[in-house]
N, C-alpha and C positions, 0 to 999 in steps of 0.2 A: 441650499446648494442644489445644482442643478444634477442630476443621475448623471449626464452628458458631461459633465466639467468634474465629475469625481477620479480620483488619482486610480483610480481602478481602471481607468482607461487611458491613462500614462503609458510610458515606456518605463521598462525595468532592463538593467543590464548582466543577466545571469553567465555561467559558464567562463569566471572572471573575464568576464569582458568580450566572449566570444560569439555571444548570443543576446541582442535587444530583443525582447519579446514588445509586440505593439498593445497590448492591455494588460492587465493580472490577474485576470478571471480565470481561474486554473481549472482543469480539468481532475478529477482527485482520483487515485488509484483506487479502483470495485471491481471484485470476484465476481463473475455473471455466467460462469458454465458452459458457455455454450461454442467450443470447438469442436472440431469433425474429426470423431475417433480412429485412430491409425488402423484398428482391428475394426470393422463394421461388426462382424459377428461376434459377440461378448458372451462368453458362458461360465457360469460358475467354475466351470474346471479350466478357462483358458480367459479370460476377464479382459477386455481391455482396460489400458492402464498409461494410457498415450493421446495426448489431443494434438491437434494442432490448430493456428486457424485459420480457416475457409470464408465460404464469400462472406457470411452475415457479418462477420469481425470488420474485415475488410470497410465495410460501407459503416459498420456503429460506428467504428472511429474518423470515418468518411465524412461522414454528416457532423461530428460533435469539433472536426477543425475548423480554424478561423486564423486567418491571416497574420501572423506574429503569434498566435497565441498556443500557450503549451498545451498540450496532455500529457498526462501519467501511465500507463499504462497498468489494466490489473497485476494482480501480484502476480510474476514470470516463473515456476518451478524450474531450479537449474538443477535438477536431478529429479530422475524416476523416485528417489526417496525422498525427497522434500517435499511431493506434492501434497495436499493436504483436503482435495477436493476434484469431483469425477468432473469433468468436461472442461478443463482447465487447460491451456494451449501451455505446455513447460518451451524450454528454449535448451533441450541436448540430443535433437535430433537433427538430421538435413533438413526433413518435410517442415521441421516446426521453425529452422531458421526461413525456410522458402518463406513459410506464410506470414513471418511477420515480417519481412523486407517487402510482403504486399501489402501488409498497413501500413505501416512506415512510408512506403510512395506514395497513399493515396493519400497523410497528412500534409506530407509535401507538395505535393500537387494543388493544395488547397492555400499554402504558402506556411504551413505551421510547422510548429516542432513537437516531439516526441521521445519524452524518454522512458525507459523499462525499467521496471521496476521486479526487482530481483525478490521474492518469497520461497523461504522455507518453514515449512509447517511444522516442525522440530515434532513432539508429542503432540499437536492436534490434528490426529490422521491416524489408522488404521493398519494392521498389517494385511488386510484385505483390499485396502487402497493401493496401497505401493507396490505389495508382493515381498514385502520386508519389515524387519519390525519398526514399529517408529522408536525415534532418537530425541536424544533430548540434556541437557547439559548435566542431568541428577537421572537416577531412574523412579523417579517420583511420581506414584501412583496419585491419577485427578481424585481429586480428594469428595467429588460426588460421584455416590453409586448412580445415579440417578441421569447423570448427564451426559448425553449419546451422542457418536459423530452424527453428520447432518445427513449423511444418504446411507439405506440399505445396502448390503454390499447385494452384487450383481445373482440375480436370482432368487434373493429372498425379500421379505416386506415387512422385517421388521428391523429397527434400528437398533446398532451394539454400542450398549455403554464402552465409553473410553478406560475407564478401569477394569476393563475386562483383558485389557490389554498395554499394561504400563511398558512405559519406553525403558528402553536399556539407553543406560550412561556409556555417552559419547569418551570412547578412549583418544589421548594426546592424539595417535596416529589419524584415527578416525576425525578428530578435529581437523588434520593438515588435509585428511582427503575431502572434508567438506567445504572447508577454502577453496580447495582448488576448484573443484565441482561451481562454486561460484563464480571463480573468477574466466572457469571458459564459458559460461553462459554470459559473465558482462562480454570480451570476447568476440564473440557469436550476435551480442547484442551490437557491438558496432560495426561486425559487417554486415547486418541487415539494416545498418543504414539509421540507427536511433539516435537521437543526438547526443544521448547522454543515459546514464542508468543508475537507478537508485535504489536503496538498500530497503528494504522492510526491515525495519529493526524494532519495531513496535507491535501490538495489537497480542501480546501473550506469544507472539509464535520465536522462532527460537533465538534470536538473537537476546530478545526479553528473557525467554525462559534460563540464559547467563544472568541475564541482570535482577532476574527475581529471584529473593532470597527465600521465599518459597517453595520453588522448583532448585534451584540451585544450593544443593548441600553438598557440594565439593569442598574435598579439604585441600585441595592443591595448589598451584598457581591460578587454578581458574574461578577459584570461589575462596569463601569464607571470611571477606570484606567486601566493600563498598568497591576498591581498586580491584582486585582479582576480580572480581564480579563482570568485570568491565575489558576485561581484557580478551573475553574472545571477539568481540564486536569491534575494540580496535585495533588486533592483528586482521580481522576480515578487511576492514576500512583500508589499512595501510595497503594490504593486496589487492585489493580492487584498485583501490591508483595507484600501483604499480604498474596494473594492466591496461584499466583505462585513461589513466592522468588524472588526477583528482579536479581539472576543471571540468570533466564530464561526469564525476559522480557527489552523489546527493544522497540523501540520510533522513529518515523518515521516526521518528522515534513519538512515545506516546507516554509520557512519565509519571503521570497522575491514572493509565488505565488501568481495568480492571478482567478485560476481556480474556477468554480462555485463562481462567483463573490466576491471569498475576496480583499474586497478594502480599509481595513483597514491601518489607522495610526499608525503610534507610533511602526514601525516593528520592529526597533531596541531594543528601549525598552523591546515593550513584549518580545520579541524572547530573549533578553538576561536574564530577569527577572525568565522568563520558566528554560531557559538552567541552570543557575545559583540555581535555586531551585531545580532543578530534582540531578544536582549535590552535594549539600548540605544534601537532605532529601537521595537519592537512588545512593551512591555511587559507590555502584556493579551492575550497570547496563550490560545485558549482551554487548552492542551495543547501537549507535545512528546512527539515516539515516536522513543524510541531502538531500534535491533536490537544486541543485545547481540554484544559484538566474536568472542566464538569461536563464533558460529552461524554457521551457512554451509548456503545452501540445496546448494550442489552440493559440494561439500569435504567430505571426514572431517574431526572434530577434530584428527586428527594432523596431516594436511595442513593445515587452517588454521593450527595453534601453528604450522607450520613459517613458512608469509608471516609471522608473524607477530614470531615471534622474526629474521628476516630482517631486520624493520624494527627490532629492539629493542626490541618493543612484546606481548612473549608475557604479561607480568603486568597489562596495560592492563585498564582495566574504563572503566566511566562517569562515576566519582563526579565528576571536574573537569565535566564538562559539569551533572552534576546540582548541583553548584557554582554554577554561572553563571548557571542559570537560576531558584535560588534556591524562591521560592512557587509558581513556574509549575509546575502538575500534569506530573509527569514520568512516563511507562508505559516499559515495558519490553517487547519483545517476542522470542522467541527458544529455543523448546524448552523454555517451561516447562509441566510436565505434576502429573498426581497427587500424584508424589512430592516433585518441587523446590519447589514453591510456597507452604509455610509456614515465615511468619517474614521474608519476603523485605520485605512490604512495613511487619513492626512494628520492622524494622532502619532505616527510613528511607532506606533506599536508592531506592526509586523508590514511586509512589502508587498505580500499578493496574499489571495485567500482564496482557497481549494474549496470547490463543488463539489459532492458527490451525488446523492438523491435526486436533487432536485436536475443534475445532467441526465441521469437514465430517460424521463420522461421529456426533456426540454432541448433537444441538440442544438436550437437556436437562442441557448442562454444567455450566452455574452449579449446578442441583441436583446431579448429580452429584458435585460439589466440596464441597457443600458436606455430604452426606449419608455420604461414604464409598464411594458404588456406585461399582463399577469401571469405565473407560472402555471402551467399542465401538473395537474398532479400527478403526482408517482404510486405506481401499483408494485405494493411492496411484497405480494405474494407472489410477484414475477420476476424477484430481483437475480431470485440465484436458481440458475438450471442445473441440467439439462430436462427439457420439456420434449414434450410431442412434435409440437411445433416450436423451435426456438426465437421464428423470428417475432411473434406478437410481444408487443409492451419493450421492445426491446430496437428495431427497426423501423419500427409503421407508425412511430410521432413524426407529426405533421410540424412543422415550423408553423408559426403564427405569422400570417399578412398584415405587413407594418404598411400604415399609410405615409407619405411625407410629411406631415404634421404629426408622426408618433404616435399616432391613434390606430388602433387593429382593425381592420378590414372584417 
């Protein structure tokens, strides 16, 4: 089969129907650091704790659009206490609606769509981060001493284990103020012009941290089965399309991970319980995004088949969830690169599949894929700032000169 004639360069019709995107090489949602602090001057006694973002943003997402086709945006902190990581553009301020209604036009301008991608960090974050304590659906100490947030806090040079500092359990009330807190950044998200906004509900952070019977030892409505488990994630769903209409929101979920210690039971269950509700209650979702079960951001493959076959779950894939959800446009995201990515999506198995790595170093991917030119590789000690300089490894890849015979210049 010819790259050029793979359904990866079809039309898809997302947003029930509101939105053709002209390929399905997806742009995938990554943390990269690098906003322009609302406080220039940061001091241990006065921290900034505010991004927004400025030009570098502006142009990365500038260069990585293409005509019909999506991007995700990294994960968006809709509150000073969600965020989960220093140079991180949130979405509850003006400056930070200003700056992303200047990506947002310059997607546009390119002829593409965009949508935000709403994170909260629940427990994997700091009270040195936020200025608060972190929150979390149990107050469930990370269960290694050993394992530290990713940056010093401002002023010193050494990193503080996360269990130095366990989250307090999210009270009822505190749950209705963290919906809200969400639903004005979705919000906020379409007056800056996004076409749509989607949930982080995966990767350990706290919508998971509900759905992990790990982290989540509530005896109340919100825990203590597979359905409790699942119900903060879909009163947030129902709220967000409330606010934004469920044909512009979408749902990112990861049911096989293991990241930021989800070690929960019962995966099948919840995850089916979840899928099956979200399809009952929000029929017109615009999208769902799965992370395919044997990816693992920090695991080997062997190490994951091993949780994995642990749970009896080493041959699991997605088709039950791609089941369930039926018409609703289903992506796939998870280490698909030059080589795995034909044929995946004229099997039916899923409608688009999400980049992520191999976009940091390749903003001219879609062509790339589609031409045969080789990918740029990726410098993964540059993935997540903030740096000195933020823009190398991050703005200054070069597209590849395609000749008209598909051959690289």
């Amino acid at each position: 089969m010819s790259t050029q004639n793979s359904k990866l360069f079809q039309p898809l019709a997302i947003a029930n129907g509101k939105i053709t995107l002209k390929h399905r090489v997806v742009h995938a949602p990554m943390t990269r650091n690098r906003g322009v602090p609302l406080n220039p001057v940061s001091t241990p006694g006065n921290p900034n704790r505010i991004w927004y973002p400025g030009d570098l943003i502006v142009e990365y997402y500038r260069q990585r659009a293409t005509d019909g086709g999506l991007l995700i945006s990294e994960g968006i902190p809709p509150s000073l206490e969600s965020n989960g990581m220093p140079g991180v553009p949130g979405l509850f301020t003006p400056e930070q609606t200003a700056g992303w209604k200047r990506v947002v036009d310059a997607v546009h301008e390119k002829g593409g769509y965009i949508y935000a991608q709403l994170w909260h960090a629940g427990r994997a974050t700091i009270p040195q981060m936020t200025g608060s304590p972190a929150v979390s659906a149990s107050a469930t100490i990370w269960d290694s001493p050993t394992e530290c947030y990713s940056h010093p806090p401002v002023g010193s040079t050494a990193q503080v284990p996360y269990s130095a500092h366990p989250p307090i359990e999210l009270t009822v009330e505190h749950i209705r103020r963290t919906i809200d807190d969400y639903c004005r950044a979705a919000k906020a998200a379409l007056e800056a012009g996004f076409d749509g906004v989607e949930l982080h509900a995966g990767n350990g952070y706290l919508p998971e941290q509900f759905l992990s019977s790990n982290v989540n030892r509530r005896t109340d409505e919100y825990g203590g089965s597979p359905e409790k488990r699942c119900r903060f994630t879909l009163e947030l769903m129902a709220a967000l399309a409330r606010t934004v209409g469920q044909e512009n929101l979408a749902i990112r979920l990861s049911p096989f991970g293991l990241f930021n210690q989800a070690r929960g039971e019962q995966r099948v269950e919840t995850w089916t319980h979840l899928s099956r509700e979200l399809k009952r209650t929000l029929p017109n979702l615009s999208y769902v995004s799965f992370i395919e079960p044997r990816y693992e951001q920090i695991f080997s493959t062997t190490e994951k088949d091993a949780f994995l076959k642990s749970w009896g779950l080493l041959n699991v894939d997605l088709a039950s969830f791609r089941e369930i959800f039926g018409p609703t446009p289903f992506f796939s995201a998870g280490g698909w690169d030059a080589q795995n990515s034909w044929g995946v999506l004229e099997s039916g198995r899923y409608d688009a599949l999400l980049y992520g790595r191999y976009f940091t170093s390749n903003p001219d991917l879609v062509e790339r894929l589609k031409t045969g030119v080789p990918f740029a590789p990726y410098e993964r000690s540059r993935f997540y700032g903030p740096f000195e300089d933020n823009a190398i490894c991050y703005v200054d890849y070069r597209p590849a000169v395609v000749m008209a015979n598909g051959t690289q210049a």
